[in-house]
MARTOR-928789 format. One record per residue (C-alpha): x, y, z. Coordinates in pm, whole numbers, plus 50000, padded with zeros to 5 digits. Example, Ala and Ser with C-alpha at 12.3 -4.5 7.8 and 13.67 -1.06 7.14 Angstrom:
[[51230,49550,50780]]
[[51367,49894,50714]]
***
This chain:
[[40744,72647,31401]]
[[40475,72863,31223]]
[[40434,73204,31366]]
[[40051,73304,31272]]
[[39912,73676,31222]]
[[39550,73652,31280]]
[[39319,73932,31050]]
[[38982,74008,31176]]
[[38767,74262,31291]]
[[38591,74017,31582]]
[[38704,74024,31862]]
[[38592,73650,31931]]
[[38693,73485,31588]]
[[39054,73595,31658]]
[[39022,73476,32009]]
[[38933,73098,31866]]
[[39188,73155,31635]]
[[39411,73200,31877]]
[[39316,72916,32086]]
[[39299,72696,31833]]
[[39665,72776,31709]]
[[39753,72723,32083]]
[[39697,72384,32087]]
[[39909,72289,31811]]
[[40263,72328,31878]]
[[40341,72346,31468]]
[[40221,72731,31522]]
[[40299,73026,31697]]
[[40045,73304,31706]]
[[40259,73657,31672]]
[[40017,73940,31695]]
[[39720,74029,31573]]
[[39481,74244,31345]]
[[39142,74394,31372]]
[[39140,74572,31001]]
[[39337,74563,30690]]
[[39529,74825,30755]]
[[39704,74749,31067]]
[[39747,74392,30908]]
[[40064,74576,30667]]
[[40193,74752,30993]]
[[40170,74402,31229]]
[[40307,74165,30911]]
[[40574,74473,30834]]
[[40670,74458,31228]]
[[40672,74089,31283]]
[[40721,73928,30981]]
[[40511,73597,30997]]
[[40522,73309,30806]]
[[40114,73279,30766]]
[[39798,73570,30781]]
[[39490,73429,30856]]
[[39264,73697,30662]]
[[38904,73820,30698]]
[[38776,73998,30396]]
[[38485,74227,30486]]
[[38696,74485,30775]]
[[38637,74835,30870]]
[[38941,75106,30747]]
[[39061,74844,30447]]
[[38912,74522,30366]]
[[39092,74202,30335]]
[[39182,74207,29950]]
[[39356,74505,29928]]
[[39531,74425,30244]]
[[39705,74084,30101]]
[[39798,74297,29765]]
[[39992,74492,29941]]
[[40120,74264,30187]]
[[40208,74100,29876]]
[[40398,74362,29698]]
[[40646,74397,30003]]
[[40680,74064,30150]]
[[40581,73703,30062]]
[[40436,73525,30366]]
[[40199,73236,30281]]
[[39790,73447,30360]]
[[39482,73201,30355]]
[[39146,73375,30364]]
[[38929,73289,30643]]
[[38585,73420,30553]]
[[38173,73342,30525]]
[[38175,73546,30163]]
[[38063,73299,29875]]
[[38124,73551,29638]]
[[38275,73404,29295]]
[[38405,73772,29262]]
[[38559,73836,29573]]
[[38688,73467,29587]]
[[38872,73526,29243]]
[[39003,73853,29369]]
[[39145,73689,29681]]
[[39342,73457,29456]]
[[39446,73746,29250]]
[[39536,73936,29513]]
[[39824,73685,29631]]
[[39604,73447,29876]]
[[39721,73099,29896]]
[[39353,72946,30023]]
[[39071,73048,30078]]
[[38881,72903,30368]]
[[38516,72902,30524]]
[[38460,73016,30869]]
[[38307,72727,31039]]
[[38049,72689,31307]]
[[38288,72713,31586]]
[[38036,72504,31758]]
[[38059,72252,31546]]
[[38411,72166,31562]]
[[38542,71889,31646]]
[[38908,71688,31706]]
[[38903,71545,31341]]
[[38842,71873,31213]]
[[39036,72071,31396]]
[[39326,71809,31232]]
[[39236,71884,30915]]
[[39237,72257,30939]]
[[39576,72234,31138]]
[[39724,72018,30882]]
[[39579,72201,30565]]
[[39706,72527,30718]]
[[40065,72425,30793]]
[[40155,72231,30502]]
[[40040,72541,30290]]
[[40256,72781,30562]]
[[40566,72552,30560]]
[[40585,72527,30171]]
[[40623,72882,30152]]
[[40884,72891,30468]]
[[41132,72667,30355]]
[[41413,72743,30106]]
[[41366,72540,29775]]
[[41689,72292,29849]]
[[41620,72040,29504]]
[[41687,72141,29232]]
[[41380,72191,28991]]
[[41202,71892,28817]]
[[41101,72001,28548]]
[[41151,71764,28249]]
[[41030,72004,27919]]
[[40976,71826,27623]]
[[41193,71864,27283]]
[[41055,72003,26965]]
[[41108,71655,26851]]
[[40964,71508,27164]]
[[40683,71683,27076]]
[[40661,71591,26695]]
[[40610,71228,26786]]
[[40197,71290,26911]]
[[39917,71244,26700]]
[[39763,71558,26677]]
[[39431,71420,26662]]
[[39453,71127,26894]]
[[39293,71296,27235]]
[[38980,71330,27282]]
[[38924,71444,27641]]
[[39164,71663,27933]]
[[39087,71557,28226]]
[[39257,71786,28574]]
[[39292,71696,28911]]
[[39401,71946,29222]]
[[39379,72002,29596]]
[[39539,72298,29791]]
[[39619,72577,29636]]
[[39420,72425,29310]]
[[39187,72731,29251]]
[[39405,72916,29129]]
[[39658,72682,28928]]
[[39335,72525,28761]]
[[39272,72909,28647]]
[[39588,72984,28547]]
[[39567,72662,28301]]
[[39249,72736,28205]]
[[39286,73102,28094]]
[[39563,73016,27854]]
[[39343,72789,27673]]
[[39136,72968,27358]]
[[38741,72943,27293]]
[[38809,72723,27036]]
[[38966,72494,27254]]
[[38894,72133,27097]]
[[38824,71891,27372]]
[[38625,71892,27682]]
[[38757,71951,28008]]
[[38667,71751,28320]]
[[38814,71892,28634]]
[[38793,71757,29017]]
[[38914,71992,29247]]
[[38876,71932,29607]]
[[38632,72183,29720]]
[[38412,72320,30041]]
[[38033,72302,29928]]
[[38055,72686,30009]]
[[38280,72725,29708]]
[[38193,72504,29399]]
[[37931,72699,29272]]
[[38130,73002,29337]]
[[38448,72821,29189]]
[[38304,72753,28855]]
[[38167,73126,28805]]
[[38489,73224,28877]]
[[38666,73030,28606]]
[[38341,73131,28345]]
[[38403,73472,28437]]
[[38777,73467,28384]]
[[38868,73203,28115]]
[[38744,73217,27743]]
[[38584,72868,27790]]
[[38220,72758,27869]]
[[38231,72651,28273]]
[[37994,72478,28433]]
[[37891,72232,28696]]
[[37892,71919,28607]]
[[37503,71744,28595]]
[[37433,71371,28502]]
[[37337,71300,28148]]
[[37513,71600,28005]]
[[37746,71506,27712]]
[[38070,71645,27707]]
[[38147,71932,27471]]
[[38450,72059,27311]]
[[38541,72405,27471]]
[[38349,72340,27807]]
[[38455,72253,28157]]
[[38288,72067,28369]]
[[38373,72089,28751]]
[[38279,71799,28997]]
[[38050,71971,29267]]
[[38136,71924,29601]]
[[38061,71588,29734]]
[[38014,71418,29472]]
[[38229,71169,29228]]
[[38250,71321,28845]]
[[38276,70939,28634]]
[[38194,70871,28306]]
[[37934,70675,28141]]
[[37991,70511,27841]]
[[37714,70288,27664]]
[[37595,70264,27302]]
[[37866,70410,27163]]
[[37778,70759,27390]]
[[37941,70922,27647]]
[[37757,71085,27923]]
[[37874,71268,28282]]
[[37739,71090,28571]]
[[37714,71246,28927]]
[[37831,70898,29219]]
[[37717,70948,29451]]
[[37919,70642,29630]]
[[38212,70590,29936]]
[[38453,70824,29938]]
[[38790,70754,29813]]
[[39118,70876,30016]]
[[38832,70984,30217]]
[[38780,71258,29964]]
[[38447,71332,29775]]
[[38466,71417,29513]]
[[38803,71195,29414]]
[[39048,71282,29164]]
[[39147,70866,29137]]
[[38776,70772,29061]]
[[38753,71037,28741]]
[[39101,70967,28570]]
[[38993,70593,28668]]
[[38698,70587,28497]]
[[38747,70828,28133]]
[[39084,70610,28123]]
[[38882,70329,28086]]
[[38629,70520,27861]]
[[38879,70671,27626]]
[[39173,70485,27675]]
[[39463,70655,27436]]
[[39261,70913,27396]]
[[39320,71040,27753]]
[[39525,71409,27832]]
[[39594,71409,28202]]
[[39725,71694,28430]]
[[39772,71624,28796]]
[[39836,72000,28968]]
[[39922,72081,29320]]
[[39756,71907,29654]]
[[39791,71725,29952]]
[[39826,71342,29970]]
[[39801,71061,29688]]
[[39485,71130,29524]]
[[39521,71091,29131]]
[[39804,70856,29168]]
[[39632,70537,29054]]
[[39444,70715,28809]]
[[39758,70837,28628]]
[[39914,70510,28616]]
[[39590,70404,28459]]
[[39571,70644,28194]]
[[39924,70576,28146]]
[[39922,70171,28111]]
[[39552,70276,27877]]
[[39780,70478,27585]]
[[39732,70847,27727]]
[[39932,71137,27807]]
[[39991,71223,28169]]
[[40174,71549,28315]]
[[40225,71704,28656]]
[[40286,72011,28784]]
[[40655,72020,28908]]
[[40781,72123,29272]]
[[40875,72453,29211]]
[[40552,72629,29154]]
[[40339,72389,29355]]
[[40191,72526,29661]]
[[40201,72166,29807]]
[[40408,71895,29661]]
[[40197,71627,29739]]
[[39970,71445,29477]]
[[40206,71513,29179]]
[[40458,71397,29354]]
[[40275,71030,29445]]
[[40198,71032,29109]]
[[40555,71064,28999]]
[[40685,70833,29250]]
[[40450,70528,29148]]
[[40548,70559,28746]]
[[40245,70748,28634]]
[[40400,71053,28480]]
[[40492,71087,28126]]
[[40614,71445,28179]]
[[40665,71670,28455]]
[[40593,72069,28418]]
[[40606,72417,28550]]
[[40267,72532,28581]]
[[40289,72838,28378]]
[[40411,72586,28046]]
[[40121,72337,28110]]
[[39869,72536,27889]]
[[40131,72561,27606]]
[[40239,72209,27606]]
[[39879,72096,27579]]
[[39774,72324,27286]]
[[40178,72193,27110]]
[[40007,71828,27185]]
[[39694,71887,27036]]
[[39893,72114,26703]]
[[39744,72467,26829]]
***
């Protein structure tokens, strides 16, 4: 079970909150919080596996709260807020938060959602309460693993990521320089609320141009492009040119935008030419698409168990033979740049 510390200064969010955790038997709701402050006290008194966290509170606001929550204790905080501030969301991450999610309209809610929030809450939670028990994954490469690449064969990284993407994407992405020589296309799974706020986040914090990806643009060296929410990121290749193209078609793994249907489609545009990274999420999305960059020539590498915050779609990936290597994510950005002779 998942006892729950519930952060906010309304008196009726935390009493949803509370009913909502209620009717889940995975959780257990422990105490509560109505400012930042007495969130250290309450998680320093009872110890809980999860914080739900409100930013904006009177006495001391939600960031500062989880930094030092953070400093003396490691339970798993998700941010429960309306802000759509690129600045505060980045600082949240920062700061130690695991996810960051929007407040609903309570109104609104209903069983299938409710699911979804239950479920993307306590996988996050129960990562971070169990003991590691395997032993790590990780399979680095040799110098002379490493000798064997063409230098010059890619032409394109492509990343994929669900829970607790945000911040792994940024923590690849800030290790990579300016001058970085291939474009980036990147589907995270993401709230409409944040993509926007997402990708000034990363252009804020990385050296590399991000943006939100728009049909017809043509991909350039040293940018990112970010799939918006709800919305497919594929490629279009005619004529011996390569543009972005916003699908706006079914979702796949009932997910929109899909990390399978833009590995699918630049493996079948560039082929060999293909660097893949599949980073932390829930489920099986980017599976297929690894095996198909795989079977097409390219590169593919996952983030490994031990610095995932959920195991999930690297995992799938690994289990159905589309992984050439498997990585911790702080020696992704340094493999890539040893691939590509930086």
């Amino acid at each position: 079970m998942i006892s729950v510390l519930i952060v906010d200064d309304s008196v009726l969010v935390r009493k949803v909150l509370n009913q909502f955790f209620k009717e889940d038997p995975r959780f257990e709701v422990v105490g509560e919080a109505d400012n930042g402050l007495r969130a250290i006290v309450e998680n320093r008194r009872l110890s809980p596996d999860l914080i739900i966290m409100d930013i904006n509170m009177p006495v001391m606001n939600g960031i500062e709260a989880t930094a030092q929550i953070m400093e003396a204790s490691s339970p798993a905080i998700i941010v429960f807020s309306t802000e759509d501030s690129a600045d505060i969301m980045y600082k949240c991450l920062e700061a130690g938060a695991l996810d960051i999610i929007q407040k609903p309209n309570i109104a609104n809610m209903n069983a299938s959602m409710l699911k979804a929030f239950y479920d993307r809450v306590y996988i996050i939670a129960n990562k971070h309460k169990l003991e590691k028990k395997k032993e790590q994954t990780s399979r680095e490469f040799s110098t002379q693993s490493i000798a064997h690449f063409h230098h010059n064969k890619y032409s394109i990284l492509i990343i994929g990521a669900s829970t607790g993407g945000p911040a792994a994407i940024q923590a690849v992405l800030s290790k990579l320089k300016k001058d970085f020589p291939l474009p980036i296309l990147i589907t995270q799974h993401i709230d409409s609320f944040f993509d926007e706020q997402f990708t000034k986040c990363l252009n804020d914090t990385t050296d590399l141009e991000v943006e939100l990806a728009k049909t017809g643009t043509v991909p350039q060296k040293g940018h990112a492009y970010i799939a918006p929410a709800n919305k497919h990121l594929v490629i279009r290749h005619s004529h011996d040119k390569i543009t972005l193209v916003l699908d706006d078609g079914e979702p796949v793994h009932f997910l929109k935008p899909a990390v399978d249907k833009m590995f699918l489609s630049v493996a079948e545009a560039y082929r060999e030419k293909t660097l893949a990274v599949i980073l932390t999420g829930m489920g099986k999305d980017g599976a297929k698409g690894c095996i198909a960059v795989k079977e097409a020539g390219g590169f593919t590498i996952a983030e490994d168990e031990e610095s995932c915050v959920v195991f999930g779609m690297p995992k799938a990936a690994i289990d159905e033979g589309g992984v050439n290597t498997v990585l911790p994510l702080d020696k992704i950005a340094g493999f890539i740049e040893s691939v590509l002779g930086k």
